[in-house]
N, CA, C and O atoms as a GROMACS GRO file, in nm:
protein
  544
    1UNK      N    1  -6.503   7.503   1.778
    1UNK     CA    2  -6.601   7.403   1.806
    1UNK      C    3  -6.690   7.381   1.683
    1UNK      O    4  -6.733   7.477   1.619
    2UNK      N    5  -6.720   7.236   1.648
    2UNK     CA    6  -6.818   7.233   1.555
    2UNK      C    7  -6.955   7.223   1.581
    2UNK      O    8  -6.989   7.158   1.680
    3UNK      N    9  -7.032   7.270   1.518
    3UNK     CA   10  -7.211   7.301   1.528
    3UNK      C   11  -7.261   7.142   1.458
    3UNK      O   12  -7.184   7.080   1.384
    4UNK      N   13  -7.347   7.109   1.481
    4UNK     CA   14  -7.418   7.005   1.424
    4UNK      C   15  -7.531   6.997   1.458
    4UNK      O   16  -7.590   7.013   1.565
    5UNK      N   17  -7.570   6.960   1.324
    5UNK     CA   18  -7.704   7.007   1.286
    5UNK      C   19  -7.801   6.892   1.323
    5UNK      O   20  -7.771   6.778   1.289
    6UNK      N   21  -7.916   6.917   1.393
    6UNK     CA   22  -8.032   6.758   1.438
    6UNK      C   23  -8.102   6.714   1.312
    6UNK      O   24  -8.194   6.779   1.262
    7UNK      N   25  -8.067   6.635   1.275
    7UNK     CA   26  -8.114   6.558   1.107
    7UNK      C   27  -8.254   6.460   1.158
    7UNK      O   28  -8.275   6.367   1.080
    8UNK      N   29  -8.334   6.467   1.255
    8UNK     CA   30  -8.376   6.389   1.339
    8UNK      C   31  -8.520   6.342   1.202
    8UNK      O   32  -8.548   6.225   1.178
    9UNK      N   33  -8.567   6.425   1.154
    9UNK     CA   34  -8.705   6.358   1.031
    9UNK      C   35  -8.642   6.350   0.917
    9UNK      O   36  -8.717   6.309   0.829
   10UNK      N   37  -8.488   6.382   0.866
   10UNK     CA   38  -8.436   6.307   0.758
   10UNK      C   39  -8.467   6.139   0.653
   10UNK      O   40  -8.465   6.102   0.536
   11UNK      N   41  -8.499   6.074   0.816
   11UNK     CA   42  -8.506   5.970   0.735
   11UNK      C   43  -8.645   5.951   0.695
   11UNK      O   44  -8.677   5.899   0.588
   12UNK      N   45  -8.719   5.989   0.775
   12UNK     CA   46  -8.881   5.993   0.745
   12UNK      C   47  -8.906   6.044   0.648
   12UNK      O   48  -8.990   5.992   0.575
   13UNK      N   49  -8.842   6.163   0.612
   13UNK     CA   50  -8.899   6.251   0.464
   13UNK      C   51  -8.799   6.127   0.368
   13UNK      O   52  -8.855   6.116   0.260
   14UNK      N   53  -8.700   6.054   0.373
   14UNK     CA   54  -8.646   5.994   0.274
   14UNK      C   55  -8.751   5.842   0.242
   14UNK      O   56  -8.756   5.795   0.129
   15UNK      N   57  -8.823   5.783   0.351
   15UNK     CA   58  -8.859   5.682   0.373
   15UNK      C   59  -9.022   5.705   0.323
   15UNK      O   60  -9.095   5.617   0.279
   16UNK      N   61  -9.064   5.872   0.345
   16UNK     CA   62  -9.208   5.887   0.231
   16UNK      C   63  -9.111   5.888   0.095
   16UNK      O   64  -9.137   5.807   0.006
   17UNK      N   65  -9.052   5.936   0.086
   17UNK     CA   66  -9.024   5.991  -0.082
   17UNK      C   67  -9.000   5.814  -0.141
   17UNK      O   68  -9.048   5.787  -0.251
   18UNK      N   69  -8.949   5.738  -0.088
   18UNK     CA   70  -8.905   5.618  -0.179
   18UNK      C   71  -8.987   5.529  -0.182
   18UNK      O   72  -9.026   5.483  -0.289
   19UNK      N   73  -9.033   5.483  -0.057
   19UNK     CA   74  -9.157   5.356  -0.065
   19UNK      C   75  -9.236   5.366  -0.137
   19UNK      O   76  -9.283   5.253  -0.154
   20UNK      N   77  -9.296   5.451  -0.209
   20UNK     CA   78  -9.446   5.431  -0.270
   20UNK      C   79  -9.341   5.376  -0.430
   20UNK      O   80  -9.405   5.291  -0.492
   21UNK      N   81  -9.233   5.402  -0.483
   21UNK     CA   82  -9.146   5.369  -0.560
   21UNK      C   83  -9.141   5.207  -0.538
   21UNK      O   84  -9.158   5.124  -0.628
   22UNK      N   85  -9.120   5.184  -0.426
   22UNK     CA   86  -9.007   5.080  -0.349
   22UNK      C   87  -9.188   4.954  -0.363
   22UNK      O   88  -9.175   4.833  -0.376
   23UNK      N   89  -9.287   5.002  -0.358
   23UNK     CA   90  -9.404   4.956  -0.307
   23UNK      C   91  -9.425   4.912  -0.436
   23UNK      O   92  -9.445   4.790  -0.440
   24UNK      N   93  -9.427   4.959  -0.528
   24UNK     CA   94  -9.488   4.989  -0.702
   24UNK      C   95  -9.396   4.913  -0.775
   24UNK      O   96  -9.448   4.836  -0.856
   25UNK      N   97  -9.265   4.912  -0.768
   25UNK     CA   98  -9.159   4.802  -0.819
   25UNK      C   99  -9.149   4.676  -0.759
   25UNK      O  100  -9.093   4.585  -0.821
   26UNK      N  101  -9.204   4.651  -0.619
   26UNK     CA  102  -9.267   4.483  -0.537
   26UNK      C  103  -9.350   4.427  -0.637
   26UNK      O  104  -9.343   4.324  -0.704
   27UNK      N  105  -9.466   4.561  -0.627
   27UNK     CA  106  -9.614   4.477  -0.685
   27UNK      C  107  -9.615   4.440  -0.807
   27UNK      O  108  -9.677   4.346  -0.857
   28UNK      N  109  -9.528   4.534  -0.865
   28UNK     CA  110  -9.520   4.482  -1.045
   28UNK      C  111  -9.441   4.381  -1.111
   28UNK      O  112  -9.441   4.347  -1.230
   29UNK      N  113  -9.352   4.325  -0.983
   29UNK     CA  114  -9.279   4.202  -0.996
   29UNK      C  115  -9.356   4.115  -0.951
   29UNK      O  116  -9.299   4.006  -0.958
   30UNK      N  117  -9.445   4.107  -0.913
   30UNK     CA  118  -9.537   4.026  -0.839
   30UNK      C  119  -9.664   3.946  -0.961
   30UNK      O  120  -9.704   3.835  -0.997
   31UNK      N  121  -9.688   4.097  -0.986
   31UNK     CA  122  -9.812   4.077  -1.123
   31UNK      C  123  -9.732   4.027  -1.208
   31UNK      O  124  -9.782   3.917  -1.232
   32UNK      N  125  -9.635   4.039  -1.271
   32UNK     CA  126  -9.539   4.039  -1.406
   32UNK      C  127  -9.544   3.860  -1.346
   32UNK      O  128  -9.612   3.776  -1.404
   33UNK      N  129  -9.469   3.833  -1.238
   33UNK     CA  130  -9.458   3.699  -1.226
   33UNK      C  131  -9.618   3.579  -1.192
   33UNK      O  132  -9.619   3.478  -1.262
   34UNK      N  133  -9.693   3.590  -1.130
   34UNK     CA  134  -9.803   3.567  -1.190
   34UNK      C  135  -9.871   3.600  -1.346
   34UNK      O  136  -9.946   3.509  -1.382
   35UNK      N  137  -9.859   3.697  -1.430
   35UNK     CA  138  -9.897   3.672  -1.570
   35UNK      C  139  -9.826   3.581  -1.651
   35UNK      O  140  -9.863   3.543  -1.761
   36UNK      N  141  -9.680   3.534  -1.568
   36UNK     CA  142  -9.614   3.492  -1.660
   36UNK      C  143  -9.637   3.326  -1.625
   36UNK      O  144  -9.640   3.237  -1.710
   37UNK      N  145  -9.648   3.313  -1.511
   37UNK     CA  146  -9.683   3.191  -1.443
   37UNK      C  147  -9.840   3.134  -1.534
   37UNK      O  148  -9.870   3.019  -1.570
   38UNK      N  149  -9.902   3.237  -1.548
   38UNK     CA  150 -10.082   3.207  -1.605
   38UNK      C  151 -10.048   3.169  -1.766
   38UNK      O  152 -10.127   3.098  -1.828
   39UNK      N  153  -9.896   3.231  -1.841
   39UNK     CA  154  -9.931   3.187  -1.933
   39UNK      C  155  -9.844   3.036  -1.984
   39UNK      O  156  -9.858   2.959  -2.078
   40UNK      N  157  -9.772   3.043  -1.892
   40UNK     CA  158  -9.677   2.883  -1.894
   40UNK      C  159  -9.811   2.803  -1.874
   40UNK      O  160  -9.821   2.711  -1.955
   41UNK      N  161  -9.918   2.817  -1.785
   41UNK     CA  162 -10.051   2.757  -1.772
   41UNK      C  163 -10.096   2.694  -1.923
   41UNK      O  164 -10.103   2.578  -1.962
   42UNK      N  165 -10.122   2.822  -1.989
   42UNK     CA  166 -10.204   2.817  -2.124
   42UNK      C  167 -10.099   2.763  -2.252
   42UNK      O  168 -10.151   2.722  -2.355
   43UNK      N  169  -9.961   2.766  -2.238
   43UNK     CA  170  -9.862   2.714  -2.305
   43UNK      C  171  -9.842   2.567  -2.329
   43UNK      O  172  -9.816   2.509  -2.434
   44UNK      N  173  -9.864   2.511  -2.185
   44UNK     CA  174  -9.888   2.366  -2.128
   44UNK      C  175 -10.001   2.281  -2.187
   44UNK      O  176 -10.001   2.163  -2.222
   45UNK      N  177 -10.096   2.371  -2.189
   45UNK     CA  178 -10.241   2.367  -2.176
   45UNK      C  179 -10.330   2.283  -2.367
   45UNK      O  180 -10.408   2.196  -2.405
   46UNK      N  181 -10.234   2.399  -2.422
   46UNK     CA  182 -10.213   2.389  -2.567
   46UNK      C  183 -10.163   2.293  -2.631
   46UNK      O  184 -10.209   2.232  -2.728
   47UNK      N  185 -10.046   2.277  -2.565
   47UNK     CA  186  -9.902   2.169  -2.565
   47UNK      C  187  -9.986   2.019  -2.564
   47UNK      O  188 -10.004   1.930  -2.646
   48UNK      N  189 -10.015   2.037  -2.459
   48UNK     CA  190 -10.160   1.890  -2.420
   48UNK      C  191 -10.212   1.867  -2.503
   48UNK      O  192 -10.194   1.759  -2.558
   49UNK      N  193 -10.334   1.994  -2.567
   49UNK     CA  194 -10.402   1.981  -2.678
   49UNK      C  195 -10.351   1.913  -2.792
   49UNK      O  196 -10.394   1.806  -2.836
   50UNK      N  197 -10.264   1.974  -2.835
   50UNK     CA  198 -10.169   1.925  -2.969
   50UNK      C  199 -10.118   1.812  -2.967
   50UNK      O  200 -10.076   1.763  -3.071
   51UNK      N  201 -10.111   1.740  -2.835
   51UNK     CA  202 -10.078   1.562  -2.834
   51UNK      C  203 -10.156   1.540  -2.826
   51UNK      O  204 -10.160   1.466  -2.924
   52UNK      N  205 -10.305   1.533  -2.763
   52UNK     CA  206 -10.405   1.450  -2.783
   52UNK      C  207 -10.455   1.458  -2.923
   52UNK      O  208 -10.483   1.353  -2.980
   53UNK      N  209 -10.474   1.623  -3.011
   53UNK     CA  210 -10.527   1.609  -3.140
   53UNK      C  211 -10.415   1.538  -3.252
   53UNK      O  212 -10.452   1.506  -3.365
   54UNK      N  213 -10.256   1.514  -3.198
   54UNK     CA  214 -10.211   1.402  -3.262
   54UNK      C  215 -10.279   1.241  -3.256
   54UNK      O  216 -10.310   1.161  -3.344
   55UNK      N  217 -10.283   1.238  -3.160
   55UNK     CA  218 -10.361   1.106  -3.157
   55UNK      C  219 -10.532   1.102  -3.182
   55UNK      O  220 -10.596   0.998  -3.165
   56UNK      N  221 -10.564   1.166  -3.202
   56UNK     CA  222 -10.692   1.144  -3.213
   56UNK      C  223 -10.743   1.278  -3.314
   56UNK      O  224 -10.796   1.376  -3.261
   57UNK      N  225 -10.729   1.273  -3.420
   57UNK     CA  226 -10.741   1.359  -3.528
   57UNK      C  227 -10.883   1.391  -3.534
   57UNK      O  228 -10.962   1.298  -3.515
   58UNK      N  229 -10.924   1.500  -3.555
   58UNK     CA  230 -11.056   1.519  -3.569
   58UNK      C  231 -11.185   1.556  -3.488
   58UNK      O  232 -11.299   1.595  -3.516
   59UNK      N  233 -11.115   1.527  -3.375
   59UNK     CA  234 -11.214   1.501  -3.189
   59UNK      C  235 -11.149   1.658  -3.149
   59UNK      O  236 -11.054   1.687  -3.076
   60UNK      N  237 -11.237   1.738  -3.226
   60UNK     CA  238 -11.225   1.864  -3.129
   60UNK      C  239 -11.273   1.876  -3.033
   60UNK      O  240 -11.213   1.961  -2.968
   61UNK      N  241 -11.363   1.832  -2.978
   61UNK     CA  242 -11.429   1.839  -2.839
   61UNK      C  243 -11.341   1.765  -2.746
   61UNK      O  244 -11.352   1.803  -2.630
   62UNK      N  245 -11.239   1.650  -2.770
   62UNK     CA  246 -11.183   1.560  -2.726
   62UNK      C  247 -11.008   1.722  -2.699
   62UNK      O  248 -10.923   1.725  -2.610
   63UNK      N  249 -11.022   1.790  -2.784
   63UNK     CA  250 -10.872   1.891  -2.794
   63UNK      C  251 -10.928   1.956  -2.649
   63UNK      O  252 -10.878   1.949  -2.537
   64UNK      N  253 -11.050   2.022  -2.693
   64UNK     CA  254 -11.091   2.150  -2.587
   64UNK      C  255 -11.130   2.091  -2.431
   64UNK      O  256 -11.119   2.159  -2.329
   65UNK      N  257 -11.172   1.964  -2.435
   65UNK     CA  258 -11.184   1.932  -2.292
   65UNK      C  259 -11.052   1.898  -2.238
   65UNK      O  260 -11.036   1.918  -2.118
   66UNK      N  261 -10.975   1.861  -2.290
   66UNK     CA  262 -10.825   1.839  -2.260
   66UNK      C  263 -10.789   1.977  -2.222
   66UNK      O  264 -10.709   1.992  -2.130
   67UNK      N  265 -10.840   2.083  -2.284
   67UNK     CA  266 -10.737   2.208  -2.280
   67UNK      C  267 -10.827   2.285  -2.126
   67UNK      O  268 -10.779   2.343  -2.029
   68UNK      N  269 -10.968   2.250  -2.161
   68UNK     CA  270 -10.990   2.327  -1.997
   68UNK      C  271 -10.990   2.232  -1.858
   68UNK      O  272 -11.046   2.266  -1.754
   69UNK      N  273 -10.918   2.108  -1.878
   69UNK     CA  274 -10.923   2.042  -1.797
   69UNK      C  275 -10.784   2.080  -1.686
   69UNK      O  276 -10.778   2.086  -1.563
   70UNK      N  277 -10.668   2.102  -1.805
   70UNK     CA  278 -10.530   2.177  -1.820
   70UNK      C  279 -10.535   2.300  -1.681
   70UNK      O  280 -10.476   2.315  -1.574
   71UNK      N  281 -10.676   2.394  -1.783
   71UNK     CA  282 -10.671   2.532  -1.742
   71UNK      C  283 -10.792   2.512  -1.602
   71UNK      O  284 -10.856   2.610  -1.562
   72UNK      N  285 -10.804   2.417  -1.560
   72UNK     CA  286 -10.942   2.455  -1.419
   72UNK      C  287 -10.900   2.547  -1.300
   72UNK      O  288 -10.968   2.593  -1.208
   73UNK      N  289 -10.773   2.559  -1.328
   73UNK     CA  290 -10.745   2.639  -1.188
   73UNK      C  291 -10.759   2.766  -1.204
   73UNK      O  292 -10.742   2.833  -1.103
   74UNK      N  293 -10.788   2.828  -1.312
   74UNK     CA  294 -10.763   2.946  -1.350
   74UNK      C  295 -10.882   3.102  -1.320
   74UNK      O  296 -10.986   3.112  -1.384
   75UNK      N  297 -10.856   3.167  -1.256
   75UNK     CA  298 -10.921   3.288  -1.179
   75UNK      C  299 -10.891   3.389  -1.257
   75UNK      O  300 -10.774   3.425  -1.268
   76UNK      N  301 -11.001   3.453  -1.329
   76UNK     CA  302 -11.160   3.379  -1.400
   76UNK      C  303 -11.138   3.278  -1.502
   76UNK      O  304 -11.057   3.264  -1.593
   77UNK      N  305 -11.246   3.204  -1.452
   77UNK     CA  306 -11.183   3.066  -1.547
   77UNK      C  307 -11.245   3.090  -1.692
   77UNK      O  308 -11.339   3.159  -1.731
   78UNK      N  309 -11.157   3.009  -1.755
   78UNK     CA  310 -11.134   3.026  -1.928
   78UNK      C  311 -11.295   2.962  -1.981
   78UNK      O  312 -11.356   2.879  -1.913
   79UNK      N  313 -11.345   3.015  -2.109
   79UNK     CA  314 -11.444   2.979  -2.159
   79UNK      C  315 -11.433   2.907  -2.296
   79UNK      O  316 -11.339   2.892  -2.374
   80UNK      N  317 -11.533   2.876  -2.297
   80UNK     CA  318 -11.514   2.761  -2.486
   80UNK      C  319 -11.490   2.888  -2.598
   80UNK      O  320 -11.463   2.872  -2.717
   81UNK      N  321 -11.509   3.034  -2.520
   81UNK     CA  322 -11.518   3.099  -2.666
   81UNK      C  323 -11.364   3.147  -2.661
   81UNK      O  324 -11.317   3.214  -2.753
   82UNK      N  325 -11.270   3.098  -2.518
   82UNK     CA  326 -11.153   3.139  -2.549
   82UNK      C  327 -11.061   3.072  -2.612
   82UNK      O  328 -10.946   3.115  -2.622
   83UNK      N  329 -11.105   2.942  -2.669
   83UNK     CA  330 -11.047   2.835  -2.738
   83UNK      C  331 -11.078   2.791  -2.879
   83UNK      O  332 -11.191   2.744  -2.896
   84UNK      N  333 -10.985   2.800  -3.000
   84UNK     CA  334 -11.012   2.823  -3.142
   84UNK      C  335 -10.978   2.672  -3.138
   84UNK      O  336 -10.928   2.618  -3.040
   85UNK      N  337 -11.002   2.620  -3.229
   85UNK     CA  338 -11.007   2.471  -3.263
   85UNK      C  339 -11.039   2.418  -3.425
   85UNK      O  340 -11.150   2.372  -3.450
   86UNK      N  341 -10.930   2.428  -3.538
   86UNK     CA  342 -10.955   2.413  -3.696
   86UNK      C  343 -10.918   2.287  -3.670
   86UNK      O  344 -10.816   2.271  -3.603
   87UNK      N  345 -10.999   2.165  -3.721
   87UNK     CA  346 -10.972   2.011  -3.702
   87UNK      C  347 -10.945   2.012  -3.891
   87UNK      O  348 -10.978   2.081  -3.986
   88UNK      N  349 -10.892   1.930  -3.873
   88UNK     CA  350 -10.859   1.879  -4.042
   88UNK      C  351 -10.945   1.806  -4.084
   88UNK      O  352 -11.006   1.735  -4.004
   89UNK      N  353 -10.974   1.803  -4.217
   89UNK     CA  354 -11.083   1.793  -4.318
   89UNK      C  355 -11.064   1.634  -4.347
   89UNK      O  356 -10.946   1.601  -4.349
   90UNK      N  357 -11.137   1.551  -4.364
   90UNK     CA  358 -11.137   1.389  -4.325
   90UNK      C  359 -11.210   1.386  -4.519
   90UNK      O  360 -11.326   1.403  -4.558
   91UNK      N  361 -11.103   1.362  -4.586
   91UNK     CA  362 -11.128   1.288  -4.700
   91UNK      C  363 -11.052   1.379  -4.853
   91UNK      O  364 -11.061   1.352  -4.972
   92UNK      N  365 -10.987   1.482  -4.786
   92UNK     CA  366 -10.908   1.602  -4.818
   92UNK      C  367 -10.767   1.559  -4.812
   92UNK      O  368 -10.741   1.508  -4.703
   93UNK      N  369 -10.645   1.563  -4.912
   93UNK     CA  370 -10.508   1.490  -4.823
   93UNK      C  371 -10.444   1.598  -4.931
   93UNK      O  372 -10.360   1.565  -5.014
   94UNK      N  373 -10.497   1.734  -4.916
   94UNK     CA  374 -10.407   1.878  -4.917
   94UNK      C  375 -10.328   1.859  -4.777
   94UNK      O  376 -10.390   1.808  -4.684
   95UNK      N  377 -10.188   1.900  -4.757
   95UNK     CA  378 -10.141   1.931  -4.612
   95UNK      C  379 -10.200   2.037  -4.535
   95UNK      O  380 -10.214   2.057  -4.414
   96UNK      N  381 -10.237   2.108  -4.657
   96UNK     CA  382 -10.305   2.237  -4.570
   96UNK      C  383 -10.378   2.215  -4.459
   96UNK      O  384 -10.370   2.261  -4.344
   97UNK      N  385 -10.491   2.096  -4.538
   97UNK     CA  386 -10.617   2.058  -4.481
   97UNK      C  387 -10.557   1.942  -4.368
   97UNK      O  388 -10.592   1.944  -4.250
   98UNK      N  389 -10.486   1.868  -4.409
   98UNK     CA  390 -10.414   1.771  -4.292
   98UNK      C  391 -10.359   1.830  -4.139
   98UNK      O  392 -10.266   1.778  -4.077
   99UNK      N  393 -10.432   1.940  -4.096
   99UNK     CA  394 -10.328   2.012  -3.957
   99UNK      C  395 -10.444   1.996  -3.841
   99UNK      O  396 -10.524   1.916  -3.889
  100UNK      N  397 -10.468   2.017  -3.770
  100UNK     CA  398 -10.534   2.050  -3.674
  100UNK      C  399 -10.418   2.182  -3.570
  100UNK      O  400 -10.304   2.181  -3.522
  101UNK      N  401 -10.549   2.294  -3.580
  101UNK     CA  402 -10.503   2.442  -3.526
  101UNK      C  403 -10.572   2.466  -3.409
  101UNK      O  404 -10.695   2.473  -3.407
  102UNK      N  405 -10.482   2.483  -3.283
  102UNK     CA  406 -10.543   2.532  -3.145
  102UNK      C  407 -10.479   2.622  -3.138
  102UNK      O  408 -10.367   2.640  -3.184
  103UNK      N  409 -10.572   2.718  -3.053
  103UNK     CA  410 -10.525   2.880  -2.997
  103UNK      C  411 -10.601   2.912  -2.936
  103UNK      O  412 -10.716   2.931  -2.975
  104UNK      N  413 -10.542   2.936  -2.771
  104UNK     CA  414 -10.599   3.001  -2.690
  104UNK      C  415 -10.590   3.126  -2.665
  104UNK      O  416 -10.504   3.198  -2.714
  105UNK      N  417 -10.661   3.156  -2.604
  105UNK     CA  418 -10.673   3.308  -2.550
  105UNK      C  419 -10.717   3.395  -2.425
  105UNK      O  420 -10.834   3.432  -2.435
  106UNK      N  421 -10.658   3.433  -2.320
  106UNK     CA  422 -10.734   3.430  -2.217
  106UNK      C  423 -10.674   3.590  -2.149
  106UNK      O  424 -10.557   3.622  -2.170
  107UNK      N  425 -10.739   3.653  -2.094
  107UNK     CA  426 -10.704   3.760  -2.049
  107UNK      C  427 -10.695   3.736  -1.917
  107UNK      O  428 -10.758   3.653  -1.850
  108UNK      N  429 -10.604   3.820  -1.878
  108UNK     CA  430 -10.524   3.808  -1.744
  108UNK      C  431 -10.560   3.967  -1.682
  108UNK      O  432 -10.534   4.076  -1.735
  109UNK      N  433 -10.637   3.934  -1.534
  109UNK     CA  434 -10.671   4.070  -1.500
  109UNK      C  435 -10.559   4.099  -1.370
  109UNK      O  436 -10.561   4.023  -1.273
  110UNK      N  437 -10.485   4.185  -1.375
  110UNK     CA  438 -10.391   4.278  -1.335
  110UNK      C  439 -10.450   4.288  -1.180
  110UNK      O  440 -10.544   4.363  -1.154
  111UNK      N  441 -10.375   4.193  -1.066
  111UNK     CA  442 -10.392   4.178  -0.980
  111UNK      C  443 -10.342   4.366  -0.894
  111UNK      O  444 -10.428   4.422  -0.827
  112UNK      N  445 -10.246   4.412  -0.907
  112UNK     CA  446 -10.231   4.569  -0.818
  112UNK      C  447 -10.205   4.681  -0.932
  112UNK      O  448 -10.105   4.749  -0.952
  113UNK      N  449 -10.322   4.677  -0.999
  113UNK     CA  450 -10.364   4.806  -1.087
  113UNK      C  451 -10.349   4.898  -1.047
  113UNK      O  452 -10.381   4.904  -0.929
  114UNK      N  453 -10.300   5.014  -1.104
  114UNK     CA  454 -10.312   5.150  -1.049
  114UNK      C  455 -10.453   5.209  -1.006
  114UNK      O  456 -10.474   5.256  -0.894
  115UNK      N  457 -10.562   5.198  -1.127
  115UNK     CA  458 -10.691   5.285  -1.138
  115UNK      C  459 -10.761   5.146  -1.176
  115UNK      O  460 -10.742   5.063  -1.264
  116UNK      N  461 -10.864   5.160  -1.053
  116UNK     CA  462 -11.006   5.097  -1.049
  116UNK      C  463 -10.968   4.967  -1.040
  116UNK      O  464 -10.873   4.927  -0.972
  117UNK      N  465 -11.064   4.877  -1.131
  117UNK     CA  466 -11.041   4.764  -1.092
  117UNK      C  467 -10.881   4.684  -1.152
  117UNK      O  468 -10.851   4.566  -1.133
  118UNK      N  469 -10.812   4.770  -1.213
  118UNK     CA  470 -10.691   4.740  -1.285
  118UNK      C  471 -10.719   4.682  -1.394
  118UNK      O  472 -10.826   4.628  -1.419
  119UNK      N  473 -10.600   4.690  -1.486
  119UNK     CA  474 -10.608   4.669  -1.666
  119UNK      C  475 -10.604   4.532  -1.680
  119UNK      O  476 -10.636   4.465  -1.582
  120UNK      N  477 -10.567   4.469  -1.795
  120UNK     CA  478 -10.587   4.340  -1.834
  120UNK      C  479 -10.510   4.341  -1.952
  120UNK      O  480 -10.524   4.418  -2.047
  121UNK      N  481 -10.402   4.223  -1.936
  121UNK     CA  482 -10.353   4.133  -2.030
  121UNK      C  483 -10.378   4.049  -2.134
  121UNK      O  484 -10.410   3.937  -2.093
  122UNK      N  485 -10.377   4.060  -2.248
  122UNK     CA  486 -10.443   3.963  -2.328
  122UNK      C  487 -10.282   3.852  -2.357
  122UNK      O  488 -10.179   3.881  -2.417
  123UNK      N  489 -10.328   3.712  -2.278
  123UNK     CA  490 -10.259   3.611  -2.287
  123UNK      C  491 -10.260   3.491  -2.453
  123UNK      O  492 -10.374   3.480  -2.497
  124UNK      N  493 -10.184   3.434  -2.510
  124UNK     CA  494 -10.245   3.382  -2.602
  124UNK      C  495 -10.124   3.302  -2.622
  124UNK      O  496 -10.006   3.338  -2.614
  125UNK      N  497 -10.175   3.183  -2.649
  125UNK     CA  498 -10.071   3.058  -2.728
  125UNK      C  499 -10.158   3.010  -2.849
  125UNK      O  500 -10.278   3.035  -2.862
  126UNK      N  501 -10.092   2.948  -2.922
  126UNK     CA  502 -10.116   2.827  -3.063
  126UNK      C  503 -10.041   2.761  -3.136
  126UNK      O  504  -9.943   2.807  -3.196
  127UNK      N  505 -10.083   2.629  -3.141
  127UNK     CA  506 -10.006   2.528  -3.212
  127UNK      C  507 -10.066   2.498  -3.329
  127UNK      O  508 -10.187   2.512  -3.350
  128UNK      N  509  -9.993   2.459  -3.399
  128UNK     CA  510 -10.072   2.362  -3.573
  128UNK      C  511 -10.015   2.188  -3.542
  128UNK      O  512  -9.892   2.182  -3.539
  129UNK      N  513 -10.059   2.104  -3.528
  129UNK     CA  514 -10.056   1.998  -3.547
  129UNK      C  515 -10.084   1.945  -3.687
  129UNK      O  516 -10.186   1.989  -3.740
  130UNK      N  517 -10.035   1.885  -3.734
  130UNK     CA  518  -9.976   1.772  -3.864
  130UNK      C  519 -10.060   1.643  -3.864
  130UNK      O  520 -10.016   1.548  -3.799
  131UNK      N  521 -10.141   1.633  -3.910
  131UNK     CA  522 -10.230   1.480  -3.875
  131UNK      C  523 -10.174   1.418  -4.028
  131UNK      O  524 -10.220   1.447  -4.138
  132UNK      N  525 -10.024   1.295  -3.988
  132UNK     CA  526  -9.964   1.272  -4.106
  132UNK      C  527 -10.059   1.151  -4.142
  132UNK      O  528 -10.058   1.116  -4.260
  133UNK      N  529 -10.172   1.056  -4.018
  133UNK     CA  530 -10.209   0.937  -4.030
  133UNK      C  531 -10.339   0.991  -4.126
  133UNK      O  532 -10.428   0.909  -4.143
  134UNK      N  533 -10.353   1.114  -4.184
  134UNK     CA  534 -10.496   1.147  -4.224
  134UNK      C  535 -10.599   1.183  -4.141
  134UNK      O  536 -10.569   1.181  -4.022
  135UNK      N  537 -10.720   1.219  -4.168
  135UNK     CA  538 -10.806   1.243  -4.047
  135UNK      C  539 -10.914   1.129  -4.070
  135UNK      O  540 -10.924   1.056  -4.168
  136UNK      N  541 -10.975   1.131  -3.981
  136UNK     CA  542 -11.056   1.025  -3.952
  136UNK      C  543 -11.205   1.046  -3.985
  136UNK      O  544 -11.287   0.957  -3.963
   0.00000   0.00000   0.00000
């Protein structure tokens, strides 16, 4: 005759040992896909910038309201000091000086952190735009 053995909390001790695994590889696909989602945001955002400062050379205030107009949805929302803005030099026709340079920057706070309030991402795009019409 064979004996067999009652396996009856087998699965319970298997079902603590893996979930907190199983829990931690959800959430970090979760965060990973939201940071990546926030920075297609700021990619876009930039992208914008760099066609309007094609057309309108020189109107940095005209780049950066474009760029947080882009970014309003954004939790915590982005500030003027996270947005760099080199407009090209109007009477200068070095190429150097002919570009207009945006670069953002925005940190991304880590929605299921391990410890405390969780870590933070530093997000960042930049373009150089070409102002071939000169600047204005």
């Amino acid at each position: 005759m064979v004996t067999r053995y009652k396996t009856y909390g087998q699965s319970l001790v298997e079902l603590t040992l893996v979930l907190p695994l199983l829990m931690l590889t959800i959430f970090g696909m979760v965060d990973f896909a939201l940071a990546y989602n926030t920075h297609v945001f700021i990619r876009n955002a930039v992208a914008e910038g760099g066609y309007y400062a094609s057309q309108h050379p020189g109107d940095a205030q005209g780049v950066r309201d474009r760029i947080l107009h882009e970014l309003d949805n954004l939790n915590p929302a982005i500030t003027n000091n996270d947005i760099t803005i080199t407009t090209c030099v109007p009477g200068i026709y070095d190429p150097q000086a002919m570009q207009t340079a945006i670069t953002v920057t925005y940190t991304y706070h880590v929605i299921f952190g391990l410890a405390g309030s969780g870590p933070t991402i530093r997000l960042s795009n930049s373009t150089t735009v070409p102002q071939f019409g000169g600047c204005h």
